[in-house]
Backbone atoms as SQL, in Angstrom:
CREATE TABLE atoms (id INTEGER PRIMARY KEY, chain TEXT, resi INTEGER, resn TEXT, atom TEXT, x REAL, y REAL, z REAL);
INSERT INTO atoms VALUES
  (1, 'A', 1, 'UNK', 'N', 0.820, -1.198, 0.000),
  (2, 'A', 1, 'UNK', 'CA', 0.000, 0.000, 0.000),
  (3, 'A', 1, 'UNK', 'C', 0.865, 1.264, 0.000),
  (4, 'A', 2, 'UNK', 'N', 1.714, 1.427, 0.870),
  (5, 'A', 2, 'UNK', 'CA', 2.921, 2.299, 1.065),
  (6, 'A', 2, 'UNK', 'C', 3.574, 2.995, -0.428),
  (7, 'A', 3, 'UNK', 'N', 3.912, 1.410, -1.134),
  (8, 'A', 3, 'UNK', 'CA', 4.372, 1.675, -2.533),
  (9, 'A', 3, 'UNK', 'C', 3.115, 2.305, -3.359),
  (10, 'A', 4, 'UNK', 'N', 1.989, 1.990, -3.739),
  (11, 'A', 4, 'UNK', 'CA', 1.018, 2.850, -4.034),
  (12, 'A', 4, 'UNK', 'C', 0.840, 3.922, -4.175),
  (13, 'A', 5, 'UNK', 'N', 1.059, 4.524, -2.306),
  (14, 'A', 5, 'UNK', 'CA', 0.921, 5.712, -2.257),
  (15, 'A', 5, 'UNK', 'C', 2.293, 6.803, -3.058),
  (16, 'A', 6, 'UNK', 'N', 3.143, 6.104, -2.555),
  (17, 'A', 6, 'UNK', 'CA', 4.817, 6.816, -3.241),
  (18, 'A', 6, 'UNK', 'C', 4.487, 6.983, -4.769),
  (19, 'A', 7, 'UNK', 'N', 3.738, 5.855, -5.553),
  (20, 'A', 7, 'UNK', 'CA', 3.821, 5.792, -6.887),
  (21, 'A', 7, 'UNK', 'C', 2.567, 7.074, -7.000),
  (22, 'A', 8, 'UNK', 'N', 1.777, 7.250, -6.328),
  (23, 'A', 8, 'UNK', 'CA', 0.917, 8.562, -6.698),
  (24, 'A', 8, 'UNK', 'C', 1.467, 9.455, -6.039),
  (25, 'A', 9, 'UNK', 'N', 2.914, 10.144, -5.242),
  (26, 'A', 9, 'UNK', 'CA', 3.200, 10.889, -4.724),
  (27, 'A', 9, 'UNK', 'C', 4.051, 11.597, -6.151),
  (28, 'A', 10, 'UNK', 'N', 4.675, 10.692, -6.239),
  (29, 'A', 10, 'UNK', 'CA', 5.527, 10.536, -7.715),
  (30, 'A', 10, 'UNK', 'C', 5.185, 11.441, -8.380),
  (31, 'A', 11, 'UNK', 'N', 3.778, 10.712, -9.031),
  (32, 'A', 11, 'UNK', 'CA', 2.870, 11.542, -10.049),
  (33, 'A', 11, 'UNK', 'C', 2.712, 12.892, -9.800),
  (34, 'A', 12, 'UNK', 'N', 2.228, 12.965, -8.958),
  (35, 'A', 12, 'UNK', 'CA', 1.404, 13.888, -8.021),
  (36, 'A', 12, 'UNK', 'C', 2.749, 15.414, -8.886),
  (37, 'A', 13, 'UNK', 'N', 3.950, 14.982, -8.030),
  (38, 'A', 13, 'UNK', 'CA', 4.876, 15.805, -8.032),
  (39, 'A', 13, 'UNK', 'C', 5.247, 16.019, -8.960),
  (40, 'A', 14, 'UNK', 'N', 5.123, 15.005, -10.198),
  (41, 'A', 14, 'UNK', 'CA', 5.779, 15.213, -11.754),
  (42, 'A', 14, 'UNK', 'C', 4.935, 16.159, -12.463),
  (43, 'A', 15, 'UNK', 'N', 3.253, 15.940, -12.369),
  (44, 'A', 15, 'UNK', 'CA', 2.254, 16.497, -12.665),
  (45, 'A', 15, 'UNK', 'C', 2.419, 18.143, -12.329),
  (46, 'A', 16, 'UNK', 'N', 2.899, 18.303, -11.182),
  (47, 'A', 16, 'UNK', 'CA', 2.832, 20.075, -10.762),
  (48, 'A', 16, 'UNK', 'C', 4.472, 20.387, -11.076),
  (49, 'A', 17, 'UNK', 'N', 5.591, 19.985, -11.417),
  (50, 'A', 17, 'UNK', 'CA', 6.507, 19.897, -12.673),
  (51, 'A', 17, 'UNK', 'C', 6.153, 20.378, -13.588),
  (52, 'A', 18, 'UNK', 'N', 5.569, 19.422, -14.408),
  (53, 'A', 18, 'UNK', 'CA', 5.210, 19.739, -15.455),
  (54, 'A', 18, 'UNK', 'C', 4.140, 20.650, -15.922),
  (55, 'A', 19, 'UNK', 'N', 3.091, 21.628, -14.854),
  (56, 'A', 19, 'UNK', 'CA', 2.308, 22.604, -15.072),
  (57, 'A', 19, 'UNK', 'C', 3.320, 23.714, -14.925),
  (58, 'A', 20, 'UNK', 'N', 3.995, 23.583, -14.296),
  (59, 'A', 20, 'UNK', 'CA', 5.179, 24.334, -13.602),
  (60, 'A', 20, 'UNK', 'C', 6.064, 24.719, -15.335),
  (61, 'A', 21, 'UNK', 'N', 6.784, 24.143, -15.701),
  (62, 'A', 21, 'UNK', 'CA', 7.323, 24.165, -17.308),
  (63, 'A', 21, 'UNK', 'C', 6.352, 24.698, -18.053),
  (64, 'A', 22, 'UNK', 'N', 5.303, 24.973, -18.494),
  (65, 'A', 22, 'UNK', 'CA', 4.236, 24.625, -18.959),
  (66, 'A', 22, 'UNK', 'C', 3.713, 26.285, -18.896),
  (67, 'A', 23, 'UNK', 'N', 3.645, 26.292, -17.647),
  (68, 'A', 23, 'UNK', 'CA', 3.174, 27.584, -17.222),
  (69, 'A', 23, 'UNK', 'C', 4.824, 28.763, -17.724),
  (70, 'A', 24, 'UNK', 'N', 5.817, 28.591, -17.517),
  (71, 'A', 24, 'UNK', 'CA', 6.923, 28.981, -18.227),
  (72, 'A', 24, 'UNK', 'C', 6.627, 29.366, -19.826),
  (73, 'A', 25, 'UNK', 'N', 6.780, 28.244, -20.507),
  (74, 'A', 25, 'UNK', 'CA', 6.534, 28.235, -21.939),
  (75, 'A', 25, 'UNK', 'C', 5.384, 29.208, -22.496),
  (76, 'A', 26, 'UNK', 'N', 4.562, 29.254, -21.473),
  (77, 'A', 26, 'UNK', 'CA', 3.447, 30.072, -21.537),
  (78, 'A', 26, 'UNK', 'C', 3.672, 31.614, -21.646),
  (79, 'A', 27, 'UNK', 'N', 4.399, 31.740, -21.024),
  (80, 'A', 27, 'UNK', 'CA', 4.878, 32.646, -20.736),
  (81, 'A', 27, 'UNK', 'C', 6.072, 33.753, -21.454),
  (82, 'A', 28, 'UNK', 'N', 6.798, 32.761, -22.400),
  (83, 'A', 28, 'UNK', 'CA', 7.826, 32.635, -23.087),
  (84, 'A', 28, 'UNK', 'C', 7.171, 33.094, -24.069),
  (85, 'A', 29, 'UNK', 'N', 6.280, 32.208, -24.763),
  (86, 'A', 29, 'UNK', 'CA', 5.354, 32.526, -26.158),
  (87, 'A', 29, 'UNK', 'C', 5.088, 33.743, -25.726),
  (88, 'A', 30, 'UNK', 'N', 4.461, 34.357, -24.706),
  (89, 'A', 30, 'UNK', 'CA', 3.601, 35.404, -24.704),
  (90, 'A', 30, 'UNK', 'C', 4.461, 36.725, -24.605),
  (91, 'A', 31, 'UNK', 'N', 5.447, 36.696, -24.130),
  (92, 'A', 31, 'UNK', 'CA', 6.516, 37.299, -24.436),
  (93, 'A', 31, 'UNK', 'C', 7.114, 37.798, -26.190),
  (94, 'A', 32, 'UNK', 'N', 7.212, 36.452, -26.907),
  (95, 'A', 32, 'UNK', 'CA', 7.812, 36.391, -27.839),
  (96, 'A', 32, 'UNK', 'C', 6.539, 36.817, -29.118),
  (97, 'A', 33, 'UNK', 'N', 5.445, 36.677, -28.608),
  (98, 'A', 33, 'UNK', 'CA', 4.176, 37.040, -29.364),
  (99, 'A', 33, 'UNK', 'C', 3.962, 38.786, -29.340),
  (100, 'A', 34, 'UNK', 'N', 4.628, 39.507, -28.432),
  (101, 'A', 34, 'UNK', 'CA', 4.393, 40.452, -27.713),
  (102, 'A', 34, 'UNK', 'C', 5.494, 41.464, -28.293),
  (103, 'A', 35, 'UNK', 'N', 6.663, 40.634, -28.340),
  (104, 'A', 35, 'UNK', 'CA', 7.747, 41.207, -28.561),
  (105, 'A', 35, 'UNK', 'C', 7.553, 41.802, -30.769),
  (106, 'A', 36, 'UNK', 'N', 7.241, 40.525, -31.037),
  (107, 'A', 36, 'UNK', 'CA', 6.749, 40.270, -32.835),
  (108, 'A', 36, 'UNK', 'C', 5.520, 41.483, -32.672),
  (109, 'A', 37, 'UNK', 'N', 4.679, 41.775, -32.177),
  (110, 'A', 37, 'UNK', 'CA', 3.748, 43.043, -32.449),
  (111, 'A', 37, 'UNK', 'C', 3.865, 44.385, -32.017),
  (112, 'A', 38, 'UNK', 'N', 5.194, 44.436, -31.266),
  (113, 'A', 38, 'UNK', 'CA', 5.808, 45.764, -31.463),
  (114, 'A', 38, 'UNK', 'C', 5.972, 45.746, -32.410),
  (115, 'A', 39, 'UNK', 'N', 7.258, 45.098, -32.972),
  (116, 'A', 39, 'UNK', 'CA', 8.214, 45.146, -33.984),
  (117, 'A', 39, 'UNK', 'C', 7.287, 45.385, -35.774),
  (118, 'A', 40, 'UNK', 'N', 6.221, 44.629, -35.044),
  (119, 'A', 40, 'UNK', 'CA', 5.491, 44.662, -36.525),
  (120, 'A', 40, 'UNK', 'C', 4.850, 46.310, -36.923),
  (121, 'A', 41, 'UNK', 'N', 4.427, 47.144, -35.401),
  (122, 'A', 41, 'UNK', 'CA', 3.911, 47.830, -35.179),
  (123, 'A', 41, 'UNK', 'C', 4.095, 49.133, -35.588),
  (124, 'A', 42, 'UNK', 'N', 5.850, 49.096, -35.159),
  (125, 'A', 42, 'UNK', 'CA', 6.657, 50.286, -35.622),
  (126, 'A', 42, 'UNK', 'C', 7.223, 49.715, -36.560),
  (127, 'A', 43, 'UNK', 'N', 7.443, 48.808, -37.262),
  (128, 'A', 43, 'UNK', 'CA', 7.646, 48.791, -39.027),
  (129, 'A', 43, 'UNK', 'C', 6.844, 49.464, -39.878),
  (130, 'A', 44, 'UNK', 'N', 5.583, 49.611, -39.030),
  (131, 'A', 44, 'UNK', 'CA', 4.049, 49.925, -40.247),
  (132, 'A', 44, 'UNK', 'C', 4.053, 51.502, -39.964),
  (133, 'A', 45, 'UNK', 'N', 5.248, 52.424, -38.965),
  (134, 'A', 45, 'UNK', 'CA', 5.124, 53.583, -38.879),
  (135, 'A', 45, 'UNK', 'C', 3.919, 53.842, -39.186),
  (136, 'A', 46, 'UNK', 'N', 2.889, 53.690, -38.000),
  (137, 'A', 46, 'UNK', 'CA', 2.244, 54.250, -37.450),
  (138, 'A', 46, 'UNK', 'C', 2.338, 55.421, -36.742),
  (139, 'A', 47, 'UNK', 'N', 0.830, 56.206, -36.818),
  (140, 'A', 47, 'UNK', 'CA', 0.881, 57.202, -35.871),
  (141, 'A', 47, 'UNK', 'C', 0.341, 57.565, -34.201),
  (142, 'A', 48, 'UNK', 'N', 1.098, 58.035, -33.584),
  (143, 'A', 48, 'UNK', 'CA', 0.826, 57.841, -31.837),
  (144, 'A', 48, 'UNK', 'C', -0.878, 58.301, -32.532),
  (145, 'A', 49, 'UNK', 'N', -1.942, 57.810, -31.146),
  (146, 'A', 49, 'UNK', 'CA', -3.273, 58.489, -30.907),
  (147, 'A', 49, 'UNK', 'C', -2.949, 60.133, -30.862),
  (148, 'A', 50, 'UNK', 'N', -1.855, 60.659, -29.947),
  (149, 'A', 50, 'UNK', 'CA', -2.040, 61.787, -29.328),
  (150, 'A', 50, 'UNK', 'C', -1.658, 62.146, -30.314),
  (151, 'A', 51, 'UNK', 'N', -0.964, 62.345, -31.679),
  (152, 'A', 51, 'UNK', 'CA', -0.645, 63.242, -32.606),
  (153, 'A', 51, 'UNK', 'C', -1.651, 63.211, -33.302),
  (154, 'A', 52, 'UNK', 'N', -2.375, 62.177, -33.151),
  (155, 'A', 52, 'UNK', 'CA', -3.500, 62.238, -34.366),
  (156, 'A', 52, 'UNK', 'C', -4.516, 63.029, -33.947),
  (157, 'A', 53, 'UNK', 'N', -4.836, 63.065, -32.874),
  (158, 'A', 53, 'UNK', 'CA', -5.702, 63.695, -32.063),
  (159, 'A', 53, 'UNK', 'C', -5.359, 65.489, -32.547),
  (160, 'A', 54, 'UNK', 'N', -3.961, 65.443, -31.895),
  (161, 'A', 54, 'UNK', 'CA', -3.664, 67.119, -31.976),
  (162, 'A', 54, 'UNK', 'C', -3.707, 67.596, -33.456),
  (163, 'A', 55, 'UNK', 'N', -3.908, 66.648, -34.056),
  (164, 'A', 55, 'UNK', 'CA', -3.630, 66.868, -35.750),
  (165, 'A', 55, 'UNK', 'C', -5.398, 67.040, -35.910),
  (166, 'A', 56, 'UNK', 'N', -6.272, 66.302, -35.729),
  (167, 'A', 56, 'UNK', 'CA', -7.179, 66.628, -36.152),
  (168, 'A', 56, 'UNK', 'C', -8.284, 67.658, -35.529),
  (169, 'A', 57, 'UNK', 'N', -7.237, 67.884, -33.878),
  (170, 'A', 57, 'UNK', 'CA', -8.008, 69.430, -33.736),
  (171, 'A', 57, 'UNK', 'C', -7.746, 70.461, -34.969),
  (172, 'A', 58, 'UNK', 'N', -6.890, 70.289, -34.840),
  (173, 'A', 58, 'UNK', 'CA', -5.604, 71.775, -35.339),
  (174, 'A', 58, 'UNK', 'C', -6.423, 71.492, -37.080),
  (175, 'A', 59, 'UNK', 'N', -6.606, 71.061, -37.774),
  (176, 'A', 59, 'UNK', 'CA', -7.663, 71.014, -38.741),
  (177, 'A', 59, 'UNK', 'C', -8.916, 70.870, -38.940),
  (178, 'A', 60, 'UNK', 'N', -9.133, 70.636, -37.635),
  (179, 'A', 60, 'UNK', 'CA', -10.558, 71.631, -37.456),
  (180, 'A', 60, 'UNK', 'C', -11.000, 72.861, -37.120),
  (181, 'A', 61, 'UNK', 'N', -9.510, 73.437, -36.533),
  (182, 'A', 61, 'UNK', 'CA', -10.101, 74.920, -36.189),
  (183, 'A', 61, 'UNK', 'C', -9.537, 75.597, -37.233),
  (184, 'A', 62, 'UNK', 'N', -8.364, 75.370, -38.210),
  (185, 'A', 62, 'UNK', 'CA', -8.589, 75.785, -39.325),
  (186, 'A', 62, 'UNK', 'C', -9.650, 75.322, -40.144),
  (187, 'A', 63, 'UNK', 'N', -10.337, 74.515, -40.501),
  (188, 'A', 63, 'UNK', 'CA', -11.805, 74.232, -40.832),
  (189, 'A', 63, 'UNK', 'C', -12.523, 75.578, -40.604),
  (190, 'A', 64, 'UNK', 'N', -12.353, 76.014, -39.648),
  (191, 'A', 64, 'UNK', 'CA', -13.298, 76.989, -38.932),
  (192, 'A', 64, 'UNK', 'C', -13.385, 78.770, -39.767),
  (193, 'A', 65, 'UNK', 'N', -11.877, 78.491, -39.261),
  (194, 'A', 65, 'UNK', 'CA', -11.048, 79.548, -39.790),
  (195, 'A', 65, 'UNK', 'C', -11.035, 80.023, -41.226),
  (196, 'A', 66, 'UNK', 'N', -11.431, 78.712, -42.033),
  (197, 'A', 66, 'UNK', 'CA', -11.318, 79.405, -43.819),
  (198, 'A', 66, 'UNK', 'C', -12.823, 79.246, -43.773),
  (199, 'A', 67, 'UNK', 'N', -13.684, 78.905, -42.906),
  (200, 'A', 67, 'UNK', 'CA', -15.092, 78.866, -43.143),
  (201, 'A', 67, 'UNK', 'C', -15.127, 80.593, -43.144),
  (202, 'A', 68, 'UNK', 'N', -15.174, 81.324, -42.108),
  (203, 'A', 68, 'UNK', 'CA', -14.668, 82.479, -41.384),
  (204, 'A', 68, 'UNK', 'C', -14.495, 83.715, -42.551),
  (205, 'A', 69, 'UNK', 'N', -13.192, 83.315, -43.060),
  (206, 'A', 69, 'UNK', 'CA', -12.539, 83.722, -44.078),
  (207, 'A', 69, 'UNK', 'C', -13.628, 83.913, -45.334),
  (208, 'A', 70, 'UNK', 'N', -13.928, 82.422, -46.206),
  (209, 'A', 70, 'UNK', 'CA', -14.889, 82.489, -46.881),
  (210, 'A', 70, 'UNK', 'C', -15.913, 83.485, -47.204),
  (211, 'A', 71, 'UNK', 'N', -16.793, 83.989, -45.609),
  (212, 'A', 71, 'UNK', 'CA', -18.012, 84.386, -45.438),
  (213, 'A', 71, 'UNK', 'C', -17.758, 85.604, -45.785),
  (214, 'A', 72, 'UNK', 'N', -16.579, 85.977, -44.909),
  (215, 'A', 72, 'UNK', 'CA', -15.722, 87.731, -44.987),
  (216, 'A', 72, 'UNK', 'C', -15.420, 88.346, -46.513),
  (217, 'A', 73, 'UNK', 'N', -14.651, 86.592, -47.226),
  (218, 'A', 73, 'UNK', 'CA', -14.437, 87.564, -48.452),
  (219, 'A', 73, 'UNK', 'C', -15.838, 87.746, -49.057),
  (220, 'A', 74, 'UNK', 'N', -16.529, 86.839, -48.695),
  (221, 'A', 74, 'UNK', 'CA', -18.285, 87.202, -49.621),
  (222, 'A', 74, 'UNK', 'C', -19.019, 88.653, -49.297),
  (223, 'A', 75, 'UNK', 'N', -18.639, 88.638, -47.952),
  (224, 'A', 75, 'UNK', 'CA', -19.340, 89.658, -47.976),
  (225, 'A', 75, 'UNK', 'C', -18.313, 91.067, -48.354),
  (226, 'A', 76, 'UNK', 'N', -17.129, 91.550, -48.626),
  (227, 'A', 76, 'UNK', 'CA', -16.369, 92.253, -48.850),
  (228, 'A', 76, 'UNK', 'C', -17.109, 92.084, -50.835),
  (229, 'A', 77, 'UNK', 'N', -16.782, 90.846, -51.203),
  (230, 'A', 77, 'UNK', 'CA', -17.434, 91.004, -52.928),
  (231, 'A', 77, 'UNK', 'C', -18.536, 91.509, -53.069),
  (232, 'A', 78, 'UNK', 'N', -19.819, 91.813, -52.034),
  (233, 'A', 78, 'UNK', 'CA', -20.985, 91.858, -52.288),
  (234, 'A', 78, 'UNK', 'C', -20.933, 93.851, -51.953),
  (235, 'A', 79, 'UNK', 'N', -20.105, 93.966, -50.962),
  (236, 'A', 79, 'UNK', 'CA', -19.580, 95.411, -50.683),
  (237, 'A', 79, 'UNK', 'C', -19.323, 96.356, -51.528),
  (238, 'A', 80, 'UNK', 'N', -18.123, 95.322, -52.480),
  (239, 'A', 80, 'UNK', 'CA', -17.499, 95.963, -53.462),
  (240, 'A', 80, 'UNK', 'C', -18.186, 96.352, -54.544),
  (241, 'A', 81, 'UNK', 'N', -19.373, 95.547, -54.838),
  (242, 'A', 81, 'UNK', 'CA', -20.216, 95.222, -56.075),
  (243, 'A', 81, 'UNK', 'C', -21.199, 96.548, -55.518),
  (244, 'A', 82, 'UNK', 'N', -21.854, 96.915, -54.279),
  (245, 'A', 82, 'UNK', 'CA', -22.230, 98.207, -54.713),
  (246, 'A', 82, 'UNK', 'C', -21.853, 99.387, -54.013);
């Protein structure tokens, strides 16, 4: 019975070993998966959020600005005309 138990102690211990490795490798990949989507990331020169952001204020308030412009020169042509 003794031997029994040793032979499932065995196991027992090889089993949490081997989650043990396992859980490593896991870890390794996820690393190495992690590491490949930077690399892929800044190959594709991309742009940060925050520049894009400040980029598409900053062309919207010029948006604004030649709207602005527009109205001014219309009404300066309509001035001129009488």
């Amino acid at each position: 019975m003794s031997q029994n138990n040793r032979i499932f102690d065995d196991l027992g211990r090889l089993m949490n070993e081997a989650a043990g490795v396992a859980d490593g490798v896991r870890r390794e990949v996820e690393t190495v998966v992690k590491s490949q989507a930077q690399r892929i990331v800044v190959d594709m020169d991309l742009v940060k959020r925050e520049d894009f952001d400040a980029l598409r204020e900053l062309v919207q308030v010029q948006g604004e600005e030649i709207d602005a412009l527009r109205k001014e020169l219309a009404a300066l042509k309509v001035a001129k005309a009488n």
